[in-house]
C-alpha positions in Angstrom: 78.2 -18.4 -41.7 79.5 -15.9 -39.5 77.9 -15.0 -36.1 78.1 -11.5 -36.8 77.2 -9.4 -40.0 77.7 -5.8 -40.6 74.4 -5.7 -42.7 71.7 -8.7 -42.5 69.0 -8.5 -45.1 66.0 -10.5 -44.5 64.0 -11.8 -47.8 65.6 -12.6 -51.2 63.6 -10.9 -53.2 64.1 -8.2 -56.0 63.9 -5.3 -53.1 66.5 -6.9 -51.3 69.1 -7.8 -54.5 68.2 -4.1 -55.6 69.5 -2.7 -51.7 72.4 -5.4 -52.1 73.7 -4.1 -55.7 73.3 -0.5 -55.1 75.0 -0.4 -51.8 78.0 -2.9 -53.3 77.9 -0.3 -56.1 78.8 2.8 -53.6 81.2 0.9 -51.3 82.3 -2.5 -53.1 84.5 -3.4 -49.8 81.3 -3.3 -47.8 81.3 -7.6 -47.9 80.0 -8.3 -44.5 76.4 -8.7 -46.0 74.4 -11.5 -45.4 71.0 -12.4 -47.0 68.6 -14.5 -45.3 65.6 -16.5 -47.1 64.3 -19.9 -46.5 65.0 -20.7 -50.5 68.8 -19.7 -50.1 68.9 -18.7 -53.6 67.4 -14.9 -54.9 63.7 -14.4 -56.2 62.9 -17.8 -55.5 59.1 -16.6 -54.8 59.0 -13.9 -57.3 59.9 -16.5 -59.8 57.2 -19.2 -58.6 54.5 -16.3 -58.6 55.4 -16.0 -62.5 55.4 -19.3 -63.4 52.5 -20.1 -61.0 50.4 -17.5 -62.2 51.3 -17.9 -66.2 51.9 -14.3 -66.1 54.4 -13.5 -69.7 55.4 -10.1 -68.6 56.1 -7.6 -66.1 54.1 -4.9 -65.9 57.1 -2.7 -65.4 59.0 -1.2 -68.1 63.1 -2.0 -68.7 63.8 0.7 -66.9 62.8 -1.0 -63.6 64.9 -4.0 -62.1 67.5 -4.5 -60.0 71.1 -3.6 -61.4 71.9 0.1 -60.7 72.6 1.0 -64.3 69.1 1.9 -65.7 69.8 0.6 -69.0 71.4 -2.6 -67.8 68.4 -4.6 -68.8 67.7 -3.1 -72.5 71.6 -3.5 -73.4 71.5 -7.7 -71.9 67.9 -7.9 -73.9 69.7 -6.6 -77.5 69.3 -10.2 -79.2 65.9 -11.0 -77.3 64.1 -7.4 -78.6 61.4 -9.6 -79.1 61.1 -10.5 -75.4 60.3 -6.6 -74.7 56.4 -6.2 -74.8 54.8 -3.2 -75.9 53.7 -0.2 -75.2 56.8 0.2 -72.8 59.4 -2.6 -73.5 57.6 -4.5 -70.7 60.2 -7.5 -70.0 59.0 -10.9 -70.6 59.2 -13.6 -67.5 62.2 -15.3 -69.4 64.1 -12.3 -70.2 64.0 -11.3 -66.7 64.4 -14.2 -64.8 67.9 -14.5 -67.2 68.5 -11.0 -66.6 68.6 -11.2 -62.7 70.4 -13.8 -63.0 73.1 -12.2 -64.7 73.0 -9.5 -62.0 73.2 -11.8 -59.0 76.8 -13.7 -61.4 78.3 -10.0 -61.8 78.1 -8.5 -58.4 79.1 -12.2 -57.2 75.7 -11.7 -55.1 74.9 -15.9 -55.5 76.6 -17.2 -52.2 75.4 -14.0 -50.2 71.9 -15.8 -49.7 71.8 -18.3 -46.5 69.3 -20.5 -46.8 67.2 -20.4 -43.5 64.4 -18.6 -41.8 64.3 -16.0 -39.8 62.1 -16.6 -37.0 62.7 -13.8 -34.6 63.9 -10.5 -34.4 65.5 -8.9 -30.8 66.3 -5.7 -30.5 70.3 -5.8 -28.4 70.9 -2.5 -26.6 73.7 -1.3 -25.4 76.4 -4.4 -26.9 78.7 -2.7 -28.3 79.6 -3.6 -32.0 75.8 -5.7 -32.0 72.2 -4.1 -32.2 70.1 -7.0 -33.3 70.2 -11.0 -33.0 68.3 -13.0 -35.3 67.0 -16.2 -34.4 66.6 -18.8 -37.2 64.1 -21.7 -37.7 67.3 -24.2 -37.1 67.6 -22.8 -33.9 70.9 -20.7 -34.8 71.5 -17.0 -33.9 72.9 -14.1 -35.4 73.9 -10.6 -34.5 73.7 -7.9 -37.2 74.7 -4.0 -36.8 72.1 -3.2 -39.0 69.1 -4.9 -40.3 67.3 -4.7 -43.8 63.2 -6.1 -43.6 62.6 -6.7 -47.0 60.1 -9.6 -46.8 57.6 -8.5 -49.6 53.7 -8.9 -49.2 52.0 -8.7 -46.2 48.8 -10.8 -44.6 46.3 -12.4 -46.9 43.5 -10.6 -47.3 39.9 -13.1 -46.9 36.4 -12.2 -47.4 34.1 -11.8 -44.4 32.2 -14.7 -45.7 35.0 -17.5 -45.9 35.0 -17.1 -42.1 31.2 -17.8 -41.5 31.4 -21.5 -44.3 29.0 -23.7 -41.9 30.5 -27.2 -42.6 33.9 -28.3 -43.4 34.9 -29.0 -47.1 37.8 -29.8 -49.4 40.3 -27.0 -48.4 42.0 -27.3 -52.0 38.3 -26.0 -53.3 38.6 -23.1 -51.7 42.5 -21.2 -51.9 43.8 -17.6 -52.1 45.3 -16.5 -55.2 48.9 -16.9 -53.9 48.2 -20.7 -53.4 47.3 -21.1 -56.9 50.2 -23.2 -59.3 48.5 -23.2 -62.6 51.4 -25.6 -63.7 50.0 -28.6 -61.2 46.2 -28.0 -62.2 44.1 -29.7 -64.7 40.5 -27.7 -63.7 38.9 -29.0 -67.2 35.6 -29.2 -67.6 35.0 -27.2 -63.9 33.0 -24.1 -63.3 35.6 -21.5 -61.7 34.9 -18.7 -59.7 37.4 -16.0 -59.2 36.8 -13.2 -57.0 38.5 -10.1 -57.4 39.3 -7.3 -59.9 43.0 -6.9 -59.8 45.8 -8.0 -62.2 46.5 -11.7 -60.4 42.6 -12.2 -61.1 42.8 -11.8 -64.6 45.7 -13.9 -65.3 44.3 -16.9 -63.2 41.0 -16.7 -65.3 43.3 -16.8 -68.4 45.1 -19.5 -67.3 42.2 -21.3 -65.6 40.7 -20.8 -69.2 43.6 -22.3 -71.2 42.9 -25.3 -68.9 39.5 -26.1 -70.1 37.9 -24.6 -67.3 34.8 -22.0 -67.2 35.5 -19.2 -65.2 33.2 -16.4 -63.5 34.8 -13.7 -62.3 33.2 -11.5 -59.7 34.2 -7.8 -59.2 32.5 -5.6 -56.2 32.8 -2.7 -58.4 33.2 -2.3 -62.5 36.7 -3.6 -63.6 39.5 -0.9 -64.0 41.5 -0.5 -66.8 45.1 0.9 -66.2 48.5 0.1 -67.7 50.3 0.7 -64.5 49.2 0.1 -61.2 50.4 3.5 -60.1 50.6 6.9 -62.4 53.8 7.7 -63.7 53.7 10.6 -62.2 54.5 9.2 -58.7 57.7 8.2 -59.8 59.2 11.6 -60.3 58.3 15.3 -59.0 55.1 15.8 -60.7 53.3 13.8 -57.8 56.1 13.0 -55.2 57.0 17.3 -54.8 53.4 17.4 -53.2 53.1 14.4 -51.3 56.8 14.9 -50.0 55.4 18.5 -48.7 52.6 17.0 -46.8 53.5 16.6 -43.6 50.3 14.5 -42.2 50.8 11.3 -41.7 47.0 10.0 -42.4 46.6 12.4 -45.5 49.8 10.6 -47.0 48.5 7.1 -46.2 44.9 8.1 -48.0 46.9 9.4 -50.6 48.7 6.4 -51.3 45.2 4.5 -51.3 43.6 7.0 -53.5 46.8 6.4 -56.0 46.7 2.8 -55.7 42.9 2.3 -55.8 42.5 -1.2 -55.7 43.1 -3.5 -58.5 43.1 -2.9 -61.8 44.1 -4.5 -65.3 46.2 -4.1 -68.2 44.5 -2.9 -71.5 46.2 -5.6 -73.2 44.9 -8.5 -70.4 41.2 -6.6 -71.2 41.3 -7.6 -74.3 41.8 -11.3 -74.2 39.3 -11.3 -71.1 36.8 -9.5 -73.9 37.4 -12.1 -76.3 37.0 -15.1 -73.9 33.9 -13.4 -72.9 32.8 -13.7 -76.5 34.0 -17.1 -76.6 31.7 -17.6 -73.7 34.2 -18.8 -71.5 34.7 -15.9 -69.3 31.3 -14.7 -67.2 31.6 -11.4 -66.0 29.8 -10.5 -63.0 30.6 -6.7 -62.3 29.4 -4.8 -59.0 28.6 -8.3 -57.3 30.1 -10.0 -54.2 29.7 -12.8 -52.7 27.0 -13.0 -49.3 27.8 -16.6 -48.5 29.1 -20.3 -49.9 28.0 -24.0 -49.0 29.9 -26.7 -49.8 27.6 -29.6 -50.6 29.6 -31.8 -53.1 30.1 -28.0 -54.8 30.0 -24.8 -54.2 26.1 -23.4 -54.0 27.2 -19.6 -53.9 24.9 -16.6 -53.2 25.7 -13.7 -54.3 24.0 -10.1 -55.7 21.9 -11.4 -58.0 20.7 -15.0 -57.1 22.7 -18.5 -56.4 25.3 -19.9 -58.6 27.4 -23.3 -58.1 31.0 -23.5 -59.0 33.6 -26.6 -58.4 36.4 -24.6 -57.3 36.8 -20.8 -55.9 40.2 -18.6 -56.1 40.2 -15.8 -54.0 42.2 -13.0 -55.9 41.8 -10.7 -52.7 45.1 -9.5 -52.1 47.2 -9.2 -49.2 47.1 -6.5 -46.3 50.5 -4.5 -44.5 50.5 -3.9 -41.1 53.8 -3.3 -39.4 52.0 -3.9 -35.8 51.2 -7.2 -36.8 54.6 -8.4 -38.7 55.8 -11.1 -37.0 59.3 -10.0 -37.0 58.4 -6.1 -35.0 56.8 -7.8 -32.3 59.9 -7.4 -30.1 61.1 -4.4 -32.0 58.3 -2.2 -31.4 58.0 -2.3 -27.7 61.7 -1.2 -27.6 61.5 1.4 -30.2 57.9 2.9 -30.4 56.9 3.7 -34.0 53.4 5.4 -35.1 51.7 3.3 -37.5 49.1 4.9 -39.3 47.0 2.7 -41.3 48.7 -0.1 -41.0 52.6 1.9 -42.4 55.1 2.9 -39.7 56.4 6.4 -39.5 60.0 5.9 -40.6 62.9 8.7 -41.1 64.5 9.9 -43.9 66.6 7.1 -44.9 63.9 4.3 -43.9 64.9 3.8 -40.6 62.7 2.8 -37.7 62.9 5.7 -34.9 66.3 5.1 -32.6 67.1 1.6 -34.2 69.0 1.2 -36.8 66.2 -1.2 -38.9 65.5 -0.6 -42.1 62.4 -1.2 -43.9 61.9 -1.7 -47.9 58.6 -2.0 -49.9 55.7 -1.4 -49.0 56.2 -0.8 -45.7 57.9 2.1 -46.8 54.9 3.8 -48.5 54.8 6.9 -46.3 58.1 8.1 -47.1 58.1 6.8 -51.0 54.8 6.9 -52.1 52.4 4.5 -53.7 55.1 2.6 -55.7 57.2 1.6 -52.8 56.4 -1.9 -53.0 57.3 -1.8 -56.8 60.4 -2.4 -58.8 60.7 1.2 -58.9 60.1 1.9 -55.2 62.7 -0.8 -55.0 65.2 1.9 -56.4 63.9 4.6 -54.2 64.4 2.7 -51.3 68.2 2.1 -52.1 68.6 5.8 -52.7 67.8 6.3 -49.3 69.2 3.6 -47.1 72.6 2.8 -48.8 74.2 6.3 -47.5 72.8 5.5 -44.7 75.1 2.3 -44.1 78.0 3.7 -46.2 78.2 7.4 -45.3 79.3 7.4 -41.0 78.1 11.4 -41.1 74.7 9.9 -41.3 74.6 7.3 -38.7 72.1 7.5 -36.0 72.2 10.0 -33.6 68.8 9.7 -31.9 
């Protein structure tokens, strides 16, 4: 591994192969790129989520993943059309796992990944030829020109109440959702409690389900249904024209939230949650949350309407982005001050922090992309702006 990269992308995940195909696709003798992730292969975590979660699809149509040729993934799927789920030719785990994988073999993207962790981030003004160093967990260092932050997810999000537990207890009784490996559980016979009303919620009570187990699954408000997380609409004009025009920052962030809106479910995941309610596996406790849990050999919960016990709790509570707090800013942002607002930095045109030349993907992005920027799509829209940005020298940073 060299000491020195033109372009270092941290995270191997399908932001980052979607930045790393796009921008071999407008300058394919830009080869100093180097991707770092613990794993040291791509979508090592995206693929564990899948498989962890039993989730069969992608919630995404075709058009969505990370080759630059829209209809790359409809032509590799034309003897697996059964593998597209409807209403949108939604691509099952299989297909795309196999299809990325083809990607990553035909832009030769495979030995690109190092495996190792970055640690660090230090901002190096003034060094000619080098603006960051990256330290990694081995102890190593590397300077970049330019940096890509494409780590994903954010901060777990917990419930007041986990925090205020009186007594110790078994921590593998009590896990966020993005612990959870269905493939390593055998909860049959137990009484399951899920909290949360999102997509990842209703797959683990499926799965949890399928396992023997019965679940409760406990919603602060009434359960959404949706078939995208986002409208349409924000990938394109219709929505994006107007938010694009607004030019306060706190009135886009509370757009994005109002888009977004919490969790919510597929139509088709309804249905099988209705049926296991039928079935009575599946108790549905809608505008409820929790006030506090015991642990005494079980779980004596108190909630909304009275006291329930359970055997094992899943917090399906999501995850919260704040650039102040990302581990890998702390040094940045003293150096070059960025407005947050709401927990999204204020970033120009083509993603950059302000005077560095750091980019950031997903959904750190959100104020210049919109609600989707932490999507497959936004993944796209994130390309679009950095990779002239790297490839085009009329656009390098001036300020």
């Amino acid at each position: 591994m060299s000491d020195f990269v033109s372009v270092a992308i941290i995270g191997a995940g399908p932001q980052a192969l979607t930045l790393a195909t796009h921008l071999l696709q407008k300058k394919p003798i830009h080869r100093k790129i180097r991707v770092f992730d613990p794993s040291g292969v791509w979508l090592s975590r995206w693929h564990h989520q899948f498989a962890a979660q039993d989730i069969p699809h992608l919630r995404s149509p075709a058009v969505h993943h990370p080759d630059p040729n829209p209809f790359a993934l409809r032509k590799f799927a034309d003897n697996r059309s059964h593998e597209l789920f409807p209403p949108y030719d939604l691509p099952g785990t299989k297909l795309f796992e196999d299809f990325c994988g083809d990607v990553v073999r035909r832009w030769q993207l495979a030995e690109r990944v190092c495996a190792a962790q970055v640690v660090d981030l230090l901002p190096l003004r003034g060094l000619r030829g080098s603006r960051f160093e990256l330290l990694l967990a081995d102890g190593r260092t590397v300077r970049a020109r330019r940096v890509v932050l494409a780590t994903g997810g954010g901060e777990v999000q917990l419930p007041d109440w986990v925090s205020k537990i009186p007594s110790p207890f078994p921590p593998e009784r009590l896990v966020h959702s993005q612990q959870v490996d269905l493939q390593l559980l055998s909860p049959a016979g137990e009484r399951v409690l899920i909290v949360g009303g999102g997509l990842t919620s209703a797959h683990l009570a499926l799965g949890m389900i399928a396992r023997g187990a019965t679940v409760t699954l406990m919603v602060r408000r009434q359960l959404r249904e949706k078939l995208f997380d986002a409208e349409p609409g924000w990938l394109g004009p219709k929505y994006l024209k107007g938010f694009e025009a607004e030019s306060c920052w706190r009135v886009r962030s509370q757009m994005i939230q109002q888009a977004r809106n919490g969790g919510s479910i597929t139509p088709s995941l309804m249905i099988q949650l209705r049926r296991a309610i039928r079935q009575g596996k599946l108790i549905l406790r809608e505008n409820c949350q929790v006030k506090a849990a015991i642990w005494e050999d079980n779980w004596r919960v108190k909630c909304d309407r009275g006291e329930v016990q359970f055997d094992r709790i899943v917090l399906a509570t999501g995850t919260q982005l704040d650039a102040s707090q990302h581990p890998l800013l702390q040094k940045i942002l003293p150096v070059y001050p960025t407005e947050i607002v709401d927990g999204f930095p204020v970033l120009d045109r083509h993603l950059r922090l302000p005077g560095c030349e750091l980019f950031l993907m997903g959904g750190l992005a959100a104020l210049q992309l919109g609600p989707v920027a932490r999507n497959l799509a936004g993944a796209r829209m994130a390309s679009g702006r950095i990779v002239p940005a790297i490839v085009k020298p009329s656009l390098a940073l001036t300020a």
